[in-house]
C-alpha positions in Angstrom: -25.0 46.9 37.6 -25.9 48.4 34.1 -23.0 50.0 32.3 -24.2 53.9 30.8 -22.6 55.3 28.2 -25.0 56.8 26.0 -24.3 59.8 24.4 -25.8 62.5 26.1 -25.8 65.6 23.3 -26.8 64.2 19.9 -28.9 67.1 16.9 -32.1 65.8 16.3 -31.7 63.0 19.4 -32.9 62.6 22.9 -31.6 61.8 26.4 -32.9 61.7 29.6 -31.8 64.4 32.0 -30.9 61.9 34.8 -27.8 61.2 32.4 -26.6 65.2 32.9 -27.5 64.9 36.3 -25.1 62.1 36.9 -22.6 63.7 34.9 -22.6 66.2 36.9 -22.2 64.5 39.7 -19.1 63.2 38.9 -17.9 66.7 38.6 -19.3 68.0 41.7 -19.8 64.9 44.3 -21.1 67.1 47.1 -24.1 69.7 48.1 -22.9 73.0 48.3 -21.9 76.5 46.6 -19.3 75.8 43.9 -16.8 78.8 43.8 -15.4 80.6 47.2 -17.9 84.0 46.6 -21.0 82.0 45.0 -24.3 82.8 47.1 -22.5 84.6 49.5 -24.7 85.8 52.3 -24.3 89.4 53.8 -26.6 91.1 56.3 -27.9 94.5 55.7 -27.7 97.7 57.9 -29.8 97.3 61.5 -32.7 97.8 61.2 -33.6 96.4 58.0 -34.4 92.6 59.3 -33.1 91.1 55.8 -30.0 89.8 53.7 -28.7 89.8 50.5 -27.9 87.0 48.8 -25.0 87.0 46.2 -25.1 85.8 42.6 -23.5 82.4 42.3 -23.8 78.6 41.3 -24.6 75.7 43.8 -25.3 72.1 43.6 -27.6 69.2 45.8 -27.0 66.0 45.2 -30.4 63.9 45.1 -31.1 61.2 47.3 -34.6 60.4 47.2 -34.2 57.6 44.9 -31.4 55.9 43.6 -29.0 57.4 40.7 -30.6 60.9 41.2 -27.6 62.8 40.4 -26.3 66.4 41.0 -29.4 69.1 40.5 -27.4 72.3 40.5 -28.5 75.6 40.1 -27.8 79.5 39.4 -28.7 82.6 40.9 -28.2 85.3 38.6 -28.5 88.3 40.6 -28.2 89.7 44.0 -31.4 89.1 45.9 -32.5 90.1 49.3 -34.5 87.9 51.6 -36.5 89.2 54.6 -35.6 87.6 57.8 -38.8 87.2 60.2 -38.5 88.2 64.1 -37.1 86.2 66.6 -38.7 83.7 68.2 -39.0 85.7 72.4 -38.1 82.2 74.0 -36.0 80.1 71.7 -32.2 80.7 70.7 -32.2 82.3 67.2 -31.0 80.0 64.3 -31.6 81.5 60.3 -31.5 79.4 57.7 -31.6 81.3 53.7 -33.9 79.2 51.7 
């Protein structure tokens, strides 16, 4: 195992971002919304067939190689996403992507 401790913010310097990202992850260890109201999903009025999804920060941890780190993210506004009919023979499950 390779000890890091470079320093990640220098003027005039250069890092590589998989140094924030790990960072990060020692911060925030877990995928998910960080704060109670971030990205907070709410549906709109029947029959509009779409939600709105709340300003807000969130994080997922990479795992497609080792020492990915935390990728987080931030939505700065609300947005609303359209949600597509129902599927006549399967049991409805959304997911907000």
């Amino acid at each position: 195992m390779a000890l890091r401790t470079p320093p990640s913010w220098l003027q005039q310097g250069s890092h590589p971002a998989e140094n924030d990202r790990l960072t990060m992850q020692g911060l925030v260890s877990s995928t998910g919304i960080l704060g109670a109201s971030s990205l907070a999903v709410s549906q709109s009025g029947t029959p509009a067939m779409s939600v709105s999804v709340a300003s807000g920060w969130g994080a997922v941890v990479g795992n497609s190689t080792t020492n990915m780190g935390v990728y987080q993210f931030y939505n700065d506004a609300a947005t609303t996403l359209t949600v597509a009919t129902a599927d006549p023979s399967n049991p409805r499950i959304d997911r907000v992507s």
